[in-house]
PANU-718806 format. One record per residue (C-alpha): residue number from 1; x, y, z. Coordinates in nm, 2 decimals, m for minus. Layout:
BEGIN
NUM, X, Y, Z
...
This chain:
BEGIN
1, m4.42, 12.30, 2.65
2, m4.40, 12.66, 2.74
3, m4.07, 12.79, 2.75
4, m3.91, 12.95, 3.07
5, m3.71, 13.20, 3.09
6, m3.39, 13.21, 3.26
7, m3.36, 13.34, 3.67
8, m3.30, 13.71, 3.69
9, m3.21, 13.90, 4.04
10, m3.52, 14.08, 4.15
11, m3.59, 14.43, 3.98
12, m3.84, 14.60, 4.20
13, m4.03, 14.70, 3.96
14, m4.36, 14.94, 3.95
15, m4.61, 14.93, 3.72
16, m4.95, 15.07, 3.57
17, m5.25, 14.84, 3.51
18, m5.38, 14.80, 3.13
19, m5.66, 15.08, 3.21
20, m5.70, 15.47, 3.19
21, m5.60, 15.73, 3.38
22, m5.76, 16.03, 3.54
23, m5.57, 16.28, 3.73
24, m5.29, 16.05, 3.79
25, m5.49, 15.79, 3.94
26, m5.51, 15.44, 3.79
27, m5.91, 15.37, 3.69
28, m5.91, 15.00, 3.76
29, m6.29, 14.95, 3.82
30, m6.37, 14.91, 3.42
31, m6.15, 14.72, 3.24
32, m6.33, 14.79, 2.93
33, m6.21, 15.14, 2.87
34, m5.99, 15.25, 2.63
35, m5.64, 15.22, 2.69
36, m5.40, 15.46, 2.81
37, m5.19, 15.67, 2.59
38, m4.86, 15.86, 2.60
39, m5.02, 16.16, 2.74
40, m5.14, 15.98, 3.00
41, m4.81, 15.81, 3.10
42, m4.62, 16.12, 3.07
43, m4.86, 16.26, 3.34
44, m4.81, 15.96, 3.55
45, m4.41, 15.94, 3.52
46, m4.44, 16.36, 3.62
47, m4.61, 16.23, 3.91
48, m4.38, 15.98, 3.97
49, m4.08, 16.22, 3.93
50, m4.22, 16.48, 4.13
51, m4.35, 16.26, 4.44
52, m4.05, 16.08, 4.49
53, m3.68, 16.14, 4.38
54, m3.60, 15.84, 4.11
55, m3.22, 15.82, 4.04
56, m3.28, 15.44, 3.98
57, m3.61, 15.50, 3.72
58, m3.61, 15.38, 3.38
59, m3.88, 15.45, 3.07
60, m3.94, 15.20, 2.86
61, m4.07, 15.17, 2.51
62, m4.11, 14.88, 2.33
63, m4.22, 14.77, 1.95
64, m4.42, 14.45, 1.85
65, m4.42, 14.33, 1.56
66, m4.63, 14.08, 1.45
67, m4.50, 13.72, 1.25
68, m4.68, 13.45, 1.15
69, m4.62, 13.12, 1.31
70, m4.57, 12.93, 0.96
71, m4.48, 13.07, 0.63
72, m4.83, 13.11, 0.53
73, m5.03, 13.16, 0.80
74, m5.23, 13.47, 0.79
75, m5.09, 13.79, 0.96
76, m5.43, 13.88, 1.16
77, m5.36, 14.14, 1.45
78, m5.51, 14.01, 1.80
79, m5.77, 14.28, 1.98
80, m5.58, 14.56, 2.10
81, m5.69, 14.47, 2.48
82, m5.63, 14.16, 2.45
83, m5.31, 14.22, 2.36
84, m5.26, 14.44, 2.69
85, m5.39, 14.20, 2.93
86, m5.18, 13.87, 2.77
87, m4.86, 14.14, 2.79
88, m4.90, 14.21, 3.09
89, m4.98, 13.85, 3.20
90, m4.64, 13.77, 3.04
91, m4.45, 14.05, 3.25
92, m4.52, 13.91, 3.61
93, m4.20, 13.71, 3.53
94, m4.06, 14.07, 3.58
95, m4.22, 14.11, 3.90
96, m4.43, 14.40, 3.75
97, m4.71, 14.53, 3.54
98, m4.69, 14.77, 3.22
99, m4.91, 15.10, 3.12
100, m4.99, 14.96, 2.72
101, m4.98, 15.30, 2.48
102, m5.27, 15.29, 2.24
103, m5.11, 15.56, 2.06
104, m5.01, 15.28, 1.78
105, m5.13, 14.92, 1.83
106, m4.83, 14.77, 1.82
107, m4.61, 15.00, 2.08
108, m4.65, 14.95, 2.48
109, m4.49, 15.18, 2.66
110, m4.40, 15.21, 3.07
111, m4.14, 15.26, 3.36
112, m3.98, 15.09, 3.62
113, m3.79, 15.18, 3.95
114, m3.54, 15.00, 4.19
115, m3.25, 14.92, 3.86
116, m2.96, 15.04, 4.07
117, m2.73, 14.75, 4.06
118, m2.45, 14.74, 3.81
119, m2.57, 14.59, 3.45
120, m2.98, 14.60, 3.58
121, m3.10, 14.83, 3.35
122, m2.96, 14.68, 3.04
123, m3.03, 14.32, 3.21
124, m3.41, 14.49, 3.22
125, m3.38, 14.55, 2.88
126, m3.28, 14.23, 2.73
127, m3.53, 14.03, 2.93
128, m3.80, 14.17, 2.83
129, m3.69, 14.17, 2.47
130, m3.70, 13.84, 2.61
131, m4.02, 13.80, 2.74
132, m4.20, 13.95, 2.47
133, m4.09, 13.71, 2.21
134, m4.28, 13.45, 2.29
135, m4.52, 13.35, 2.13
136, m4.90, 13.46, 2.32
137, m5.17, 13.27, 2.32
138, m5.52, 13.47, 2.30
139, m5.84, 13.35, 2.27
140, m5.69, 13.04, 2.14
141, m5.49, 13.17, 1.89
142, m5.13, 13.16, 1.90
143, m4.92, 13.49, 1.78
144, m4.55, 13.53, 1.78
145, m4.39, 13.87, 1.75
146, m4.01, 14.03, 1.69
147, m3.99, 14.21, 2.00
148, m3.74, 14.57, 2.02
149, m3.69, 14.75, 2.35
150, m3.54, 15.08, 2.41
151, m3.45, 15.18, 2.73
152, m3.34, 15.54, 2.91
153, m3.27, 15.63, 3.28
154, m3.35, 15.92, 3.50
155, m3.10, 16.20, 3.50
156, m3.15, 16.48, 3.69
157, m2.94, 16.74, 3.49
158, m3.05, 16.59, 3.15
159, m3.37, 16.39, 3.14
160, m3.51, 16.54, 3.39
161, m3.88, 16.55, 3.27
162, m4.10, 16.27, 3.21
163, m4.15, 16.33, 2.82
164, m3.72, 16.38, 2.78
165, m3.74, 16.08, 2.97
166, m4.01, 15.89, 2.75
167, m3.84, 16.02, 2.43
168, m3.48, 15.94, 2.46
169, m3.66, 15.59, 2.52
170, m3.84, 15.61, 2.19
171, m3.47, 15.73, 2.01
172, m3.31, 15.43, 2.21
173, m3.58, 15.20, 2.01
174, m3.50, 15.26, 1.67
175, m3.17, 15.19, 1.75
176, m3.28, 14.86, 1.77
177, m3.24, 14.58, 1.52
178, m3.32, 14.18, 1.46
179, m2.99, 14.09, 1.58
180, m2.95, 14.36, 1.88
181, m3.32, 14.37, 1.99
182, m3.26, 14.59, 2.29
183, m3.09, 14.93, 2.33
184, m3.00, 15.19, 2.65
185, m3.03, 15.55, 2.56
186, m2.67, 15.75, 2.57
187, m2.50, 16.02, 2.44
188, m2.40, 15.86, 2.13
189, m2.77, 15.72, 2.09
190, m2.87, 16.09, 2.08
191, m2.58, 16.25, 1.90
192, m2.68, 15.98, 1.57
193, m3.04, 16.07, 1.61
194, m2.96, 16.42, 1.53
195, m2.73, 16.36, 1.26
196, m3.02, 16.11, 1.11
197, m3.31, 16.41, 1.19
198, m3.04, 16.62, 0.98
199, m3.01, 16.38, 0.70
200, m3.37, 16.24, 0.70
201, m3.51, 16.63, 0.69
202, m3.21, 16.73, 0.41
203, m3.30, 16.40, 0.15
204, m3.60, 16.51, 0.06
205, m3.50, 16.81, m0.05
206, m3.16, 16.62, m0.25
207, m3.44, 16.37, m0.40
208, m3.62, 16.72, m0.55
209, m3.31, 16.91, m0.68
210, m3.11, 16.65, m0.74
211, m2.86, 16.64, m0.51
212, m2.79, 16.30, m0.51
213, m2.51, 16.11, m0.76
214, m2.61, 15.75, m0.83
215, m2.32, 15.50, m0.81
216, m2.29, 15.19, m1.00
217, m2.12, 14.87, m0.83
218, m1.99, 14.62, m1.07
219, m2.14, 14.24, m1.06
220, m1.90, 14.01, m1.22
221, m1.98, 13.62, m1.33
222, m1.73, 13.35, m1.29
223, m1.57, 13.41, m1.67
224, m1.49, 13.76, m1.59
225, m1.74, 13.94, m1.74
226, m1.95, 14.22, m1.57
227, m2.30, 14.09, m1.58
228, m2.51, 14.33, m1.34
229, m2.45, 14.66, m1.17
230, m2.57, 14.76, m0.78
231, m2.73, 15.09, m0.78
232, m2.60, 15.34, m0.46
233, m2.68, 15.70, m0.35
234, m2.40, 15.91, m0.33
235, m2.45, 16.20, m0.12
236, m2.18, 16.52, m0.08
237, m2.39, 16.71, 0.16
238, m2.31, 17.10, 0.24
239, m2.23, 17.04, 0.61
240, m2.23, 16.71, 0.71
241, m1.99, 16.64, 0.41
242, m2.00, 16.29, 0.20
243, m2.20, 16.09, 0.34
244, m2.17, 15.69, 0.34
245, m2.42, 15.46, 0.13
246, m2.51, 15.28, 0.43
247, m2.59, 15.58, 0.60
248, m2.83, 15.71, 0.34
249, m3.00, 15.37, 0.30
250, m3.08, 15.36, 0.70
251, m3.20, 15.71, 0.70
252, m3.39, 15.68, 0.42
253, m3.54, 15.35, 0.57
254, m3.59, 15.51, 0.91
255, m3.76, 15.81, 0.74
256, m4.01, 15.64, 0.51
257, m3.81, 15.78, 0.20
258, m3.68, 15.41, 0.07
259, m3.95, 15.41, m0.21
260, m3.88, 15.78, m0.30
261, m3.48, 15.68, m0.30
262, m3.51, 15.40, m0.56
263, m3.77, 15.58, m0.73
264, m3.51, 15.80, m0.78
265, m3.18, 15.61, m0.89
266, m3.44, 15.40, m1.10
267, m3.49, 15.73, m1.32
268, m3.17, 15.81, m1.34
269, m3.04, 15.52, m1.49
270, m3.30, 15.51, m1.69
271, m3.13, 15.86, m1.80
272, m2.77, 15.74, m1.79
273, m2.85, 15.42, m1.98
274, m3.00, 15.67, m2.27
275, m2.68, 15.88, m2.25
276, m2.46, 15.54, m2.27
277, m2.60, 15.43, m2.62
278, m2.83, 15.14, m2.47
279, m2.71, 14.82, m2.24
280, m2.72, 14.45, m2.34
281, m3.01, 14.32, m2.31
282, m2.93, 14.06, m2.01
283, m2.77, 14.31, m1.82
284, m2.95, 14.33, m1.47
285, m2.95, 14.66, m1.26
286, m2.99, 14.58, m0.87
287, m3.17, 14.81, m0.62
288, m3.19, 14.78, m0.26
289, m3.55, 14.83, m0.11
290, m3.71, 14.72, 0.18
291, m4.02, 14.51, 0.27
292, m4.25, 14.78, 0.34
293, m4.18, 14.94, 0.01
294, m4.29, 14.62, m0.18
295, m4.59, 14.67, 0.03
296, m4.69, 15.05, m0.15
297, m4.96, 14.99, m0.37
298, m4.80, 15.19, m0.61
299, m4.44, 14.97, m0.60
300, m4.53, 14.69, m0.91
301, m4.64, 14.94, m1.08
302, m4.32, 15.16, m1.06
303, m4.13, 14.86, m1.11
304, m4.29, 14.72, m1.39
305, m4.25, 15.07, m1.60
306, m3.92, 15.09, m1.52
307, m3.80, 14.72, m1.62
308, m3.95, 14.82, m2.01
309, m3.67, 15.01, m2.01
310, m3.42, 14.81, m1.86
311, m3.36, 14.47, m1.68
312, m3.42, 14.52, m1.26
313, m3.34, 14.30, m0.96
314, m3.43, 14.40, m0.62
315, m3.27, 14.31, m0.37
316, m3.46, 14.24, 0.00
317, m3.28, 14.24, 0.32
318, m3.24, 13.92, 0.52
319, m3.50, 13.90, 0.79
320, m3.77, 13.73, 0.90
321, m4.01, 13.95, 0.64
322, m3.87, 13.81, 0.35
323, m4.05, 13.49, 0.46
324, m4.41, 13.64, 0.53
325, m4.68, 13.54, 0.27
326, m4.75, 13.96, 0.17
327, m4.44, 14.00, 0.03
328, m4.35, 13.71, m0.12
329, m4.66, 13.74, m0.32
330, m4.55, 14.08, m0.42
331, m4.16, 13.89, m0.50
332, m4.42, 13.66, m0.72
333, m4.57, 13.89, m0.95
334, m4.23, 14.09, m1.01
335, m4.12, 13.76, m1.10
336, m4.36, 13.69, m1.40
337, m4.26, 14.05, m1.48
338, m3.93, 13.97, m1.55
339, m3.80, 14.14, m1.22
340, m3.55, 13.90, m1.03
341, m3.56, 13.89, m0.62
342, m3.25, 13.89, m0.41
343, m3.20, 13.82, m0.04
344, m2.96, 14.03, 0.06
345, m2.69, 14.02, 0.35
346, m2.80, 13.63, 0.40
347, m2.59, 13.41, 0.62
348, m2.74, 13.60, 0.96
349, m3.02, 13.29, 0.97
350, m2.92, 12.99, 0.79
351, m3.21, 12.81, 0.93
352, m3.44, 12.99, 0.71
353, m3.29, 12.85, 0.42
354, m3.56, 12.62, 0.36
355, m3.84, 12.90, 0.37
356, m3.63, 13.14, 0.15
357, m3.59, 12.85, m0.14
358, m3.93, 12.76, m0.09
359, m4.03, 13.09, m0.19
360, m4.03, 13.31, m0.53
361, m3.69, 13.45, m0.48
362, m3.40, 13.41, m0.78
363, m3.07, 13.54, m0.57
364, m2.93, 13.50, m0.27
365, m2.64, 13.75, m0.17
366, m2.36, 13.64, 0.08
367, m2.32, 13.89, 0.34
368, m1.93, 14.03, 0.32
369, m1.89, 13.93, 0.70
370, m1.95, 13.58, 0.63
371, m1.78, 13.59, 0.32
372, m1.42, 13.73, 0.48
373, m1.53, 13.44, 0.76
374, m1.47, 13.14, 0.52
375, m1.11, 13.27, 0.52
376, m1.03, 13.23, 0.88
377, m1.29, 12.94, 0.96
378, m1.32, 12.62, 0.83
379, m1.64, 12.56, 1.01
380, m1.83, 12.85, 0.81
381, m1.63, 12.72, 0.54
382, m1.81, 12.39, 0.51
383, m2.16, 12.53, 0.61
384, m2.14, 12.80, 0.36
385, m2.01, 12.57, 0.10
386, m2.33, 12.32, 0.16
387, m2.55, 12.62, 0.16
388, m2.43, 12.72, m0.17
389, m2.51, 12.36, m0.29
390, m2.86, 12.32, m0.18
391, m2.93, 12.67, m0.31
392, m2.78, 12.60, m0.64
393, m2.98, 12.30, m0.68
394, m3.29, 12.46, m0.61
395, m3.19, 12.70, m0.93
396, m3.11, 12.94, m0.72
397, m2.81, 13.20, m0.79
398, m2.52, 13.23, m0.57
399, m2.35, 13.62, m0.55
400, m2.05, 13.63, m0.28
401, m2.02, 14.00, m0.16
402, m1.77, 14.24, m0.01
403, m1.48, 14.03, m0.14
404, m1.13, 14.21, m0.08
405, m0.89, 13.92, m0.11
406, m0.73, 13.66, m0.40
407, m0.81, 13.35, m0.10
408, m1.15, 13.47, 0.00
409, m1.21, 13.49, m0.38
410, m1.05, 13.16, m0.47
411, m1.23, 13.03, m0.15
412, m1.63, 13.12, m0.28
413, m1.49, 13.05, m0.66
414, m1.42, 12.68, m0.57
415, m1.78, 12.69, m0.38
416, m1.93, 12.74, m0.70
417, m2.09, 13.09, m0.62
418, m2.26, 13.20, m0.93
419, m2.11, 13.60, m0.91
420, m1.92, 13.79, m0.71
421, m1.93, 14.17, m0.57
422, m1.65, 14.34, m0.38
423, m1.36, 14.58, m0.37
424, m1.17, 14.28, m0.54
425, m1.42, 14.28, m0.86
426, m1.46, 14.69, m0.87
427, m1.51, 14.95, m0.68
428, m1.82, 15.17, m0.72
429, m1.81, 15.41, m1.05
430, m1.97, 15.72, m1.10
431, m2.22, 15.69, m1.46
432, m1.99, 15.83, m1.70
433, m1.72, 15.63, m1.60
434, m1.96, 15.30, m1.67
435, m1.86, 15.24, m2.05
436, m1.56, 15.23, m1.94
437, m1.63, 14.96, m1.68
438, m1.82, 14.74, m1.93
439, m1.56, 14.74, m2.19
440, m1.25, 14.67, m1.95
């Protein structure tokens, strides 16, 4: 049964046709040409701006991303027009029509007018987040995709022109995440994409010179014992000052530089571990990639050099991805490497339990959030504490993070978690301070 969506207030909305433009004027006579692309919309929101005053207009840009219906169905993009004309199909709901962006197959792009009500625009946004989740049906085929939306509106003394007002769309967009799929452009939106263009444009040059200090959080098993160590980049940058690990990952991520990151802190420890006399041998070091790095064709290789060296565990964020049949082959073949697979941050999705242990993965890694939960909840205390069961007896390990308390640890201990990470266990340790750890 095709799902409906819930009844919005009309939004008065005007849209292009999937076609081209020429001149500003919408070719609708061959719907076989080539789609439009952000040129051509910029020209048509210019005319827009400059025929009629728009306080109430909004740009739009929104990302597709395609999923598979079932864990191993084959990820096969749809035609590109196809694609268009099912979109914009979908979008009558809205009471409008999009202009698609062939700039990149999976971005669609467009604007709309008459959002002058109180919460419309970031109503407008949500819904078609919405709207675009659903799973299409082209050419019968079904596709499903993770739908992100940023949104911006018309201001005269800021975004004034059509490309400002396309842009701060775009920078709205990778605000976006899984769990917040739809963003509205403001101040604060642009103020951290300028800090991230700072950052993004300044780690390449720390990954070159060495500018970067690798951090080493400690892993600790039931009995006590440190038995793994979480790589992080430490960063004292010149201006911006020290910046946090969380920061750097993101950046990094956002800037395509994750693969040069760990490629980094992988040859540094390598270096430290030299300078430390050697490691046990079933000591594990942890890195934190992404899904598109296990995707670079060079990335088993790199990995598999490195763990002659040393013991490695990645460690994958929780998302759908981690499910898709690409890189769980790639979590496969690290495996019979001797390279263990973590999913990190889990408790976001406990429904895709069944995939995850289905799959090649060793580790699971309790997000901090849910872990200070379990204190305060007894609900997520007794889901957590079944999760932990049927992923232990699917030979799976258990690691409770961010703990910072004797009851949340006490709490995950009696849970039977296999290892635990926090504030609690150890803070992170610069490398010369790492004997130390280890022998404490």
């Amino acid at each position: 049964m095709k799902k409906s969506h819930p009844q919005r207030p009309p939004l008065m909305m005007r849209h292009l046709r999937t076609g081209s433009i020429e001149d500003g004027a919408v070719k609708r006579d061959n719907p076989s040409r080539s789609l439009p692309n952000r040129d051509e919309l910029i020209r048509t929101l210019s005319r827009e701006i400059n025929d009629t005053e728009r306080p109430d207009m909004v740009s739009f840009t929104a990302r597709l991303r395609l999923l598979p219906l079932k864990v191993w169905s084959p990820v096969i993009q749809p035609p590109r027009v196809d694609l268009a004309r099912a979109v914009e199909e979908r979008l009558i709901s809205l009471e409008g029509r999009i202009l698609c962006n062939a700039d990149s197959g999976d971005t669609i792009a467009g604007y709309s007018t008459g959002l002058s009500r109180p919460g419309d625009v970031e109503q407008f946004a949500e819904h078609l987040a919405e709207a675009l989740s659903d799973p299409f049906e082209i050419d019968e085929t079904m596709y499903r995709f993770e739908a992100q939306v940023g949104v911006a509106v018309y201001d005269p003394a800021s975004l004034n022109s059509s490309s400002l007002l396309l842009r701060a769309s775009e920078l709205a967009l990778v605000e976006t995440t899984s769990l917040k799929p739809s963003c509205v452009f403001d101040n604060g939106v642009g103020e951290r994409r300028h800090r991230e263009n700072v950052i993004g444009n300044d780690l390449w040059v720390a990954l070159r010179t060495k500018l970067l200090d690798v951090m080493y959080e400690p892993i600790v098993s039931m009995d006590g014992s440190v038995v793994g160590l979480e790589m992080r980049p430490a960063w004292g940058h010149d201006d911006i000052g020290t910046i946090h690990v969380g920061e750097i990952l993101h950046v990094a991520e956002q800037s395509n530089q994750t693969f040069n990151l760990g490629e980094y802190m992988l040859r540094e420890t390598a270096s430290a571990i030299s300078s430390w006399g050697g490691i046990r041998e079933d000591f594990r070091f942890w890195i934190n990639i992404t899904p598109a790095d296990m995707l670079n064709p060079d990335f088993i290789d790199l990995m598999t050099e490195r763990a002659r060296d040393f013991r490695i565990g990645i460690e994958i964020p929780e998302s759908l991805a981690v499910t898709e049949p690409v890189v769980a082959n790639v979590a496969e073949q690290l495996e019979r490497s001797g390279i263990a697979t973590a999913v990190d941050e889990f408790g976001n999705d406990f429904s895709a339990l069944s995939r995850i242990m289905s799959l090649p993965y060793t580790t699971l890694k309790l997000n901090p959030g849910l872990v200070h939960a379990l204190a305060v909840s007894n609900e997520d205390r007794r889901i957590v504490s079944l999760a932990v069961d049927l992923t232990r007896e699917f030979g799976l390990d258990v690691v409770a993070c961010g703990l910072e308390t004797r009851e949340e640890f006490d709490l995950v201990k009696a849970m039977g978690v296999t290892a635990m990470q926090g504030p609690l266990m150890g803070r992170p340790v610069m490398a010369a301070e790492v004997p130390r750890l280890l022998s404490s």
